[in-house]
N, C-alpha and C positions, 0 to 999 in steps of 0.2 A: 504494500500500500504506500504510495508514493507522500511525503509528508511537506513536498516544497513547491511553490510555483515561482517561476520565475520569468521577469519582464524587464520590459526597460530596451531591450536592442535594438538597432539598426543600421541603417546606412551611414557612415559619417567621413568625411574628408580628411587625410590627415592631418594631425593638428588640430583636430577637433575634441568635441565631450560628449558624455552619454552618463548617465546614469540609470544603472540596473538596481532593479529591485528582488527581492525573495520573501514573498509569502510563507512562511513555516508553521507547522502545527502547533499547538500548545502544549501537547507532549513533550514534543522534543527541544522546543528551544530553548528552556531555562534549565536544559539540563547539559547541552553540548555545545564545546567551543562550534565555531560554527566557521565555513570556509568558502571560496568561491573556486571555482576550479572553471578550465576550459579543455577544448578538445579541439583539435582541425581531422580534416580526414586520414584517415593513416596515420595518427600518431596518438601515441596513450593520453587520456587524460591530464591536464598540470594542474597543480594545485597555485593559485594566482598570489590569494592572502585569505587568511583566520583572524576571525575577531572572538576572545573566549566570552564567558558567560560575564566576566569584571569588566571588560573593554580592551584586553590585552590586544594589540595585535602585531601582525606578523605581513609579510610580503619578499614575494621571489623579488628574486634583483634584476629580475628584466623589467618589473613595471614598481620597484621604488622611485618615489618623489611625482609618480605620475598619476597612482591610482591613492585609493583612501575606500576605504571600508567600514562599516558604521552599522551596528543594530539598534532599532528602537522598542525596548521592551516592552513600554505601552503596548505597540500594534503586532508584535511579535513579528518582525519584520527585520531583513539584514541588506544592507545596501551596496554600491561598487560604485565608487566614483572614481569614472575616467577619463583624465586629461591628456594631452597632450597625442592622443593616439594616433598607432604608427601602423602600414599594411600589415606588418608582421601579429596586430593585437587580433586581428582578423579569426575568429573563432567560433563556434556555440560555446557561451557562459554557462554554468552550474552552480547550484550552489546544494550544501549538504554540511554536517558535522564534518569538521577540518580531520577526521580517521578515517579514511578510506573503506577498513574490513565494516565497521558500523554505517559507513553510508550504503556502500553493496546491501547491507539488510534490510535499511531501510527503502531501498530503491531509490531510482534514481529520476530528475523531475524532465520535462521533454528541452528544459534548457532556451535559453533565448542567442538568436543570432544575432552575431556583432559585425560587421563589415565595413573594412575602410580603406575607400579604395576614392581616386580622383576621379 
């Protein structure tokens, strides 16, 4: 049973922004750091950045200084703020607890596409 929705993508120009959203259940999200991952065709899944349940967070070093991550307990909701984007950020987004073997169980959500292209 898939426990995240996730929005926010699209078309954008290099150099451009986007901000992705993820709807999460209320089972899970006051219980797991929480992550955003992406995928391109032919290649495994990445994990982007983790935000834990205190605000900790975390990011791969191809998108620090550019991306920003952010949950709002209120709406149980975890965000991706993307600046600066580059064709390479060109992906389907995810988002799921930042542990892999617990996201696999929990399933996985149909993801939002990101595209940035001139």
């Amino acid at each position: 049973q898939v426990q995240v929705v996730e929005s926010g993508g699209g078309l954008v120009q290099p150099g451009g922004s986007l901000r992705l959203s993820c709807a999460v259940s209320r089972d899970i999200f006051g219980i797991y750091a929480m992550g955003w991952y992406r995928q391109t065709a032919g290649k495994e899944r990445e994990l982007v950045a983790t935000i834990t349940t205190g605000g900790m967070t975390t990011y791969a070093d191809f998108v620090k200084g550019r991306f920003t991550i952010s949950r709002d307990n209120a709406k149980n909701a975890v965000y991706l703020q993307m600046r600066n984007l580059k064709p390479e950020d060109t992906a389907v987004y995810y988002c799921n607890p930042d542990r892999v073997a617990v996201a696999n169980i929990l399933g996985w959500g149909q993801g939002t596409q990101v595209t940035v292209s001139s």
